[in-house]
Rosetta silent file (secondary structure, phi, psi, omega in degrees, C-alpha in Angstrom):
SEQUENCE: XXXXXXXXXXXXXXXXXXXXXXXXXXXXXXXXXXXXXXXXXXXXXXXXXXXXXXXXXXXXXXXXXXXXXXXXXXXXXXXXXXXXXXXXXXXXXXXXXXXXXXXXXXXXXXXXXXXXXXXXXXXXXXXXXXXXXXXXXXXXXXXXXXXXXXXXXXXXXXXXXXXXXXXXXXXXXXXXXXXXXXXXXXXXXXXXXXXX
SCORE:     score description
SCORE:     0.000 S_00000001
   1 L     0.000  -40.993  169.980    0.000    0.000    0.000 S_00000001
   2 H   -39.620  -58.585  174.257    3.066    2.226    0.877 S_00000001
   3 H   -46.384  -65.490 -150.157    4.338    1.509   -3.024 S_00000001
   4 H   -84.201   -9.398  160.063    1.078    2.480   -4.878 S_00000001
   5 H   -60.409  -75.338  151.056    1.057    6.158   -2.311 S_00000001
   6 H    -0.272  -82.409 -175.784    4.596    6.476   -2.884 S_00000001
   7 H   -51.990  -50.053  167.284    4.051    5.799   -6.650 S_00000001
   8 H   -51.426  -42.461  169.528    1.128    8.119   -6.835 S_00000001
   9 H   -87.009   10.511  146.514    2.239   10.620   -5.306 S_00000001
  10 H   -55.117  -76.119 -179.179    5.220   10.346   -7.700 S_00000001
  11 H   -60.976  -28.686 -150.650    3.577   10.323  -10.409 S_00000001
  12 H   -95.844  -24.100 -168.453    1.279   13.510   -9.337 S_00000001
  13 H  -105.057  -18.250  153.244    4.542   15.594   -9.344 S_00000001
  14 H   -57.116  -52.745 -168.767    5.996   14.616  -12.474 S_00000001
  15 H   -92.631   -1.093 -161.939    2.750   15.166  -14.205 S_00000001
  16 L  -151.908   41.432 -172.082    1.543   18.423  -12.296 S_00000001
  17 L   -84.442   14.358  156.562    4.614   20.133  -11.309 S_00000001
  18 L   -48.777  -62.448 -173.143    3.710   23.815  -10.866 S_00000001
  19 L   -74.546  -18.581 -175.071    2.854   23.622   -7.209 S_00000001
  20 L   -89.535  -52.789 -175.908    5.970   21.826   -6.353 S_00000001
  21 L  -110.682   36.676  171.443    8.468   24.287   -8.395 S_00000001
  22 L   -60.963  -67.220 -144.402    6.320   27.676   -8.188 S_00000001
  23 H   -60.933  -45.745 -173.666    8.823   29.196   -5.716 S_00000001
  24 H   -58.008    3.113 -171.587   12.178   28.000   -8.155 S_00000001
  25 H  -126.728  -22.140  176.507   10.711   29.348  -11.263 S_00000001
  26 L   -86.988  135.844  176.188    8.687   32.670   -9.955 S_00000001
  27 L  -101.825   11.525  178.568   10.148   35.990  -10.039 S_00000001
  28 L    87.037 -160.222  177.063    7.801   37.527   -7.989 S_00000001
  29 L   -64.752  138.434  165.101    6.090   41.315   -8.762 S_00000001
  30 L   -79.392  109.932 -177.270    8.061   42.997  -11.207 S_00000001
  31 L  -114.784  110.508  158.510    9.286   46.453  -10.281 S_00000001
  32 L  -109.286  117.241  172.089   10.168   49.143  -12.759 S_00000001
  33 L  -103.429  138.276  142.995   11.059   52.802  -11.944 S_00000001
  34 L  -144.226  163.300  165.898   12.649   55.461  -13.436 S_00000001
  35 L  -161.558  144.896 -157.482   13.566   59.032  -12.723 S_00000001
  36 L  -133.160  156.779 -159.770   15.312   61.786  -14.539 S_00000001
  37 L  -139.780  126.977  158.241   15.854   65.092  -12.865 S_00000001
  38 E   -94.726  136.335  147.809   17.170   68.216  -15.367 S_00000001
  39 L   -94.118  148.199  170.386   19.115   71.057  -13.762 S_00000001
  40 E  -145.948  156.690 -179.461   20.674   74.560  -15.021 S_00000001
  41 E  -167.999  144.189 -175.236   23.279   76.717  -14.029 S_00000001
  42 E   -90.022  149.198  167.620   25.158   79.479  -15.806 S_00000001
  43 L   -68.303    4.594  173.055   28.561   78.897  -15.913 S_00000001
  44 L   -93.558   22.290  167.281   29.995   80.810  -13.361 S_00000001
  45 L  -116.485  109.872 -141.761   28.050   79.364  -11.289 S_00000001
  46 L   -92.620  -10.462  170.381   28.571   76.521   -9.309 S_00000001
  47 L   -85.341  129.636 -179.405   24.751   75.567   -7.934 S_00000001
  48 L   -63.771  141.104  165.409   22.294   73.611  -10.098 S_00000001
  49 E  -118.215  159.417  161.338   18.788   74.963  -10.185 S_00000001
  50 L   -54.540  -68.104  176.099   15.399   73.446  -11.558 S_00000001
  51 L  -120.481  173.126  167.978   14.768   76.628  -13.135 S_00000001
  52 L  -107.660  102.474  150.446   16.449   79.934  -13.588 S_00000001
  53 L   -90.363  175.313 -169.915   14.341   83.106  -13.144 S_00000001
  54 L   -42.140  -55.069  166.727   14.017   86.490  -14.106 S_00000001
  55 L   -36.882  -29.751  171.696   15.106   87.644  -10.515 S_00000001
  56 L   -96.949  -57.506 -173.663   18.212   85.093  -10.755 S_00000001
  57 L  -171.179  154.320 -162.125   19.377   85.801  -14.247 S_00000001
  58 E  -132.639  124.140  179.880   18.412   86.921  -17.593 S_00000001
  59 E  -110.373  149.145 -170.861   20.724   85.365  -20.369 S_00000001
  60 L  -117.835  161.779  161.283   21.911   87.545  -23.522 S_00000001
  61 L     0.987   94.588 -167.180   24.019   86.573  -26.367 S_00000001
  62 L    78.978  -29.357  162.636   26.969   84.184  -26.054 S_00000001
  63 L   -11.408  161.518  165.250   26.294   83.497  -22.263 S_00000001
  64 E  -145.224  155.838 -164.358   26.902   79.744  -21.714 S_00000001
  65 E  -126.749  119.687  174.261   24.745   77.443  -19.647 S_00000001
  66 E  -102.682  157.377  148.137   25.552   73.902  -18.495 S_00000001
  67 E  -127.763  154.575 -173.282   22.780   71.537  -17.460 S_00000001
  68 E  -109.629  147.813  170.249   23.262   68.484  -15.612 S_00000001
  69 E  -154.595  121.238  176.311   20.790   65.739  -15.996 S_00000001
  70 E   -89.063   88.326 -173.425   20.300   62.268  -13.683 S_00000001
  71 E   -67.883  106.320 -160.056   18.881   59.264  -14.963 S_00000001
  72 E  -127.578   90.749  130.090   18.358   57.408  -11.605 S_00000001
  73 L     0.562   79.425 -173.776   16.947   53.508  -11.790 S_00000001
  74 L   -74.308  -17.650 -171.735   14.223   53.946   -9.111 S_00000001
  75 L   -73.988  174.258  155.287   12.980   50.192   -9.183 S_00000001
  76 L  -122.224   45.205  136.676   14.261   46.928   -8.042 S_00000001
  77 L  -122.024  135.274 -135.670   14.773   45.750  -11.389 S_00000001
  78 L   -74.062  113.182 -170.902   17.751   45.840  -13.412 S_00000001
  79 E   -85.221  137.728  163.011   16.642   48.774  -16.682 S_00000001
  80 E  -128.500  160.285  179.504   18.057   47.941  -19.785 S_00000001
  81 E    39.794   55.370  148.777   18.445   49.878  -23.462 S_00000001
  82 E   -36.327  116.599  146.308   17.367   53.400  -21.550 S_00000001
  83 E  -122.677  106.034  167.487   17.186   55.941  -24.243 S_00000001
  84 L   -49.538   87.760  168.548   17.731   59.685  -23.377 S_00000001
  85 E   -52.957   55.960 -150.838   15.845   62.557  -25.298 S_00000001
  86 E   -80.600  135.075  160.264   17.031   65.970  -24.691 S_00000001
  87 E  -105.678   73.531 -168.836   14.865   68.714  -26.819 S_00000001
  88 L   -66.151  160.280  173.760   17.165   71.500  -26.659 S_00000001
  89 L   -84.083  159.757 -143.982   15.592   75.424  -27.680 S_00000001
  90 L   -88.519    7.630  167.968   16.050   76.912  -30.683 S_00000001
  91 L  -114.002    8.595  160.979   18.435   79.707  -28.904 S_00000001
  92 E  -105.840 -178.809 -177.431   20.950   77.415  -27.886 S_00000001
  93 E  -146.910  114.628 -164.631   24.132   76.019  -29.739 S_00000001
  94 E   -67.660  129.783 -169.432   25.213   72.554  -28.560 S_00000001
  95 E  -105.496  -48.054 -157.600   29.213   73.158  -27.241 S_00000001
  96 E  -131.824  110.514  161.561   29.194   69.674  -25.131 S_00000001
  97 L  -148.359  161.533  154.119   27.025   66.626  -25.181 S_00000001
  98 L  -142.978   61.800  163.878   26.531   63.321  -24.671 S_00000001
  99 L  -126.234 -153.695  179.099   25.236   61.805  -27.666 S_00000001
 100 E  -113.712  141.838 -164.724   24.672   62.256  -30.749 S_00000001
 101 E  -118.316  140.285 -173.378   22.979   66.036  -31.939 S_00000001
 102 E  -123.703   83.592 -176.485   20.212   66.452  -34.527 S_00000001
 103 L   -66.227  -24.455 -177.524   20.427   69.988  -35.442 S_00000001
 104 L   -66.444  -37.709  169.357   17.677   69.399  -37.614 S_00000001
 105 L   -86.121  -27.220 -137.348   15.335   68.490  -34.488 S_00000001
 106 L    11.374   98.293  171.723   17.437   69.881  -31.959 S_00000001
 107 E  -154.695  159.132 -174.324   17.399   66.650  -29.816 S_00000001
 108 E  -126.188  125.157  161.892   20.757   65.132  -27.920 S_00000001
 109 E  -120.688  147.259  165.297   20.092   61.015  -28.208 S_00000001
 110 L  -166.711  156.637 -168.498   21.906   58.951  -26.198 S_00000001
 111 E  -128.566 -173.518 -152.107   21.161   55.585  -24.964 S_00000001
 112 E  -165.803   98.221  175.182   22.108   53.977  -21.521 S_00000001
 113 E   -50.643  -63.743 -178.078   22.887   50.388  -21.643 S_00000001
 114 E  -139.937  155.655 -170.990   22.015   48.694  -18.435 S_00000001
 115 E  -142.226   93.042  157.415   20.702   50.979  -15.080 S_00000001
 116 L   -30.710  168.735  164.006   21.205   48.770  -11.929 S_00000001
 117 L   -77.435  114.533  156.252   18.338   49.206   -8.897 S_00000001
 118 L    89.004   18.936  150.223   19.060   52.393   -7.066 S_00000001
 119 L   -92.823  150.830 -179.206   22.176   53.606   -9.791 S_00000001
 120 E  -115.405  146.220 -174.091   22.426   56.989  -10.978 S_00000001
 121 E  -130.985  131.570  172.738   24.339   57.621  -14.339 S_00000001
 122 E  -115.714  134.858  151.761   24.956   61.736  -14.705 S_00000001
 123 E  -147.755  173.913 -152.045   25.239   63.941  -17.541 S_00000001
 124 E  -116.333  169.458  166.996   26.278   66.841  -18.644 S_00000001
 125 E  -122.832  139.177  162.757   25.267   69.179  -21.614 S_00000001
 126 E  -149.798  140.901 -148.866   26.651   72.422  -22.534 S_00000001
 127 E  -147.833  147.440  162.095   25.412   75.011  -24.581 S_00000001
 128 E   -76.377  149.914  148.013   25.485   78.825  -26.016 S_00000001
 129 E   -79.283  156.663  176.906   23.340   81.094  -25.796 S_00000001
 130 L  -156.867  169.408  172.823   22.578   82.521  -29.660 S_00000001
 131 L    38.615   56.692  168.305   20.008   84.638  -31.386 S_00000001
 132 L  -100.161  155.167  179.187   18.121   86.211  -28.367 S_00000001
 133 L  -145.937  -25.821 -169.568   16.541   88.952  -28.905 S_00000001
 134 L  -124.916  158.871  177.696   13.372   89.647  -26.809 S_00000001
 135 L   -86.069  152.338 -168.053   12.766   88.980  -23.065 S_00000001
 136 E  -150.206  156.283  140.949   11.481   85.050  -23.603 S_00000001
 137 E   -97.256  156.136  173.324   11.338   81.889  -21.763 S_00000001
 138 E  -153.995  151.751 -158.647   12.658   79.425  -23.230 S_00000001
 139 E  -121.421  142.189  178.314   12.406   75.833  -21.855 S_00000001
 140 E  -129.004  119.610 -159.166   14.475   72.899  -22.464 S_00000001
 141 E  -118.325  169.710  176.493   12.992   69.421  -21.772 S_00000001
 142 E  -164.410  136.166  170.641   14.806   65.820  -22.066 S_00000001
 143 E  -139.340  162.061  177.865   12.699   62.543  -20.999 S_00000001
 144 L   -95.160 -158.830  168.704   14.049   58.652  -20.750 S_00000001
 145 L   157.839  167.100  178.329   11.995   55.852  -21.794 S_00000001
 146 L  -174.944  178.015  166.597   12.739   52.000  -22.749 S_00000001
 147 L   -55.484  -11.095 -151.494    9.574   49.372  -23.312 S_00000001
 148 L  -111.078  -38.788 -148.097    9.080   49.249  -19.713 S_00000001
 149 L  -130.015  165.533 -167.116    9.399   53.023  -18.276 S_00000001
 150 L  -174.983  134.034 -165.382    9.008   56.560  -18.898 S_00000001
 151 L  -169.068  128.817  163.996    9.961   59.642  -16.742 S_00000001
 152 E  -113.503  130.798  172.303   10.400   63.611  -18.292 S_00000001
 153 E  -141.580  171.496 -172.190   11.620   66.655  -16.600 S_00000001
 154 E  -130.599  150.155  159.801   12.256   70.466  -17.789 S_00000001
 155 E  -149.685  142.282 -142.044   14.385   73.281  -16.861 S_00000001
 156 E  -139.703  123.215  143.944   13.324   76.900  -18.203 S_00000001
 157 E  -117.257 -165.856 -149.876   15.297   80.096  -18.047 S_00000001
 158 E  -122.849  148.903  172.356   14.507   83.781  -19.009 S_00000001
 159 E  -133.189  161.485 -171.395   16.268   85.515  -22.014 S_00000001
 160 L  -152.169   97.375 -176.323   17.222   89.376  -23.039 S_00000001
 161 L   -45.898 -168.210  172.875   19.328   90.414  -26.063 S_00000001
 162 L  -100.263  117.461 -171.457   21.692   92.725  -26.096 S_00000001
 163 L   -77.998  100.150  176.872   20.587   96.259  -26.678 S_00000001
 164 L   -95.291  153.351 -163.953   22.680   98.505  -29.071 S_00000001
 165 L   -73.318  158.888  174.810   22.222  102.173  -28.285 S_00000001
 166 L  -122.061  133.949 -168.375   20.793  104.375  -31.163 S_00000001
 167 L  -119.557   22.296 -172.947   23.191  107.169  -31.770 S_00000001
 168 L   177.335  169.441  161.859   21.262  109.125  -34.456 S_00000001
 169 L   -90.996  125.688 -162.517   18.403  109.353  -36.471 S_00000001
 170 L   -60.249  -42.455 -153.606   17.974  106.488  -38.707 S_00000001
 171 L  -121.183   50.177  153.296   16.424  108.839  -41.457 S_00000001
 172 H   -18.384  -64.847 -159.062   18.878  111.663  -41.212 S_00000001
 173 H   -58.592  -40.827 -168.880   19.825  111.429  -44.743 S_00000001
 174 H   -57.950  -28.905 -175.648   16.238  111.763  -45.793 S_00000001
 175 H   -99.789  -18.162  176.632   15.392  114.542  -44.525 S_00000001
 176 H   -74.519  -90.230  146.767   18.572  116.327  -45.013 S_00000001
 177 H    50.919  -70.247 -178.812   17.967  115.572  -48.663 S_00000001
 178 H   -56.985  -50.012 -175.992   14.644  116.614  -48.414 S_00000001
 179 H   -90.994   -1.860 -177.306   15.697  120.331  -47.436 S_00000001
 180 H   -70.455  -44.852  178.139   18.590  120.239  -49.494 S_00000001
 181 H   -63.333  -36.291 -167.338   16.294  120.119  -52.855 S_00000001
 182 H   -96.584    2.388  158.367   13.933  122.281  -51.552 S_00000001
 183 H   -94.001  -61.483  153.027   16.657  125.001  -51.015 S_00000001
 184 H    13.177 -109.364  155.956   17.507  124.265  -54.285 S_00000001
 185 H   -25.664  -60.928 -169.518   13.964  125.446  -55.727 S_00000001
 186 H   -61.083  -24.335  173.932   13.640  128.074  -53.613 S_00000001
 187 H   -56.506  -57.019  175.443   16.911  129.478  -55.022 S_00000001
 188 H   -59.751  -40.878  152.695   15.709  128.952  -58.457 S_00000001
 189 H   -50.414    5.090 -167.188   12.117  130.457  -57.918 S_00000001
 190 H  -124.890  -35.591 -162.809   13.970  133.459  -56.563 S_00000001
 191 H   -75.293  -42.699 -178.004   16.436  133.858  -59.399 S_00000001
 192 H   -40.158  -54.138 -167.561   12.921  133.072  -61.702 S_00000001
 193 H   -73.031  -15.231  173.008   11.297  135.778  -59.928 S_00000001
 194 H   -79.400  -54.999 -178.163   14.171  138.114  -60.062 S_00000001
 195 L   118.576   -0.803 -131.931   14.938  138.195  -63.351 S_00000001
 196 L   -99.478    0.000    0.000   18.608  137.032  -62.874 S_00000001
């Protein structure tokens, strides 16, 4: 009787083996995070900000601006093929980056191979200011992403060209011109009227 138990219960684990080797084959809940954090700072400056405002600094022409940005593997599973978007503004000029730039788009790609649980991978971008002209905001955004995850952040400063002074009247000429001819005439109507 021992044999045919034995065998049966034998048999029941061979043919129905799920309940016996759940825990060796399950990987439990699956946890993926991510999170990307953008920063800016002009370069003389050594503290990162979220944003810049008007009250902190208003950048003109050729300024230069780094931002740092931290791709941080928030989960407790191991992130693979990460790719990083940055969508720089149309008043910057890439100096530093690290990917590859699509002037045509302005986007920075780069991709991030594998992102242990609770690693941070940092990088940096750095860029001119070029063609400002008006006070503006201008915003710069960069998000991650893979099949699993997805996480975006921005950083925004305030811009103000450079003002050249006006040192005359633009339409000088015209009007000097103007009275030059019309001394002219009167000279001639005078000679007409004279007899001369």
């Amino acid at each position: 009787m021992k044999k045919i138990i034995i065998s049966l219960m034998l048999l029941i684990a061979l043919v129905f083996p799920s309940g016996i080797f759940a825990d060796a084959y399950s990987q439990g809940e699956v946890n993926y995070n991510i999170s990307i954090d953008k920063k800016i700072r002009p370069i003389n400056d050594s503290n990162f900000c979220d944003n810049i405002g008007r009250d902190q600094k208003v950048f003109v022409n050729d300024d230069v601006i780094d931002y740092r940005i931290v791709v941080e593997n928030t989960g407790k599973d191991i992130l693979y093929d990460l790719i990083v978007t940055d969508y720089y503004p149309i008043v910057n000029q890439i100096i530093l980056a690290p990917g590859e730039i699509n002037k045509a788009n302005r986007q920075i790609i780069w991709k991030i191979e594998t992102l242990n649980p609770g690693e941070s991978k940092t990088f940096t971008i750095r860029a001119k200011v070029i063609n400002s002209s008006t006070w503006n905001s201008q915003t710069n955004v960069v998000d991650v992403k893979n099949n699993n995850v997805y996480d975006k952040d921005t950083a925004t400063f305030y811009l103000n060209g450079k003002v050249i002074p006006v040192t005359g009247n633009s339409d000088l000429m015209v009007k000097s011109g103007i009275a030059l001819s019309l001394s002219i005439v009167a000279l001639a109507l005078r000679k007409v009227a004279r007899g001369y």
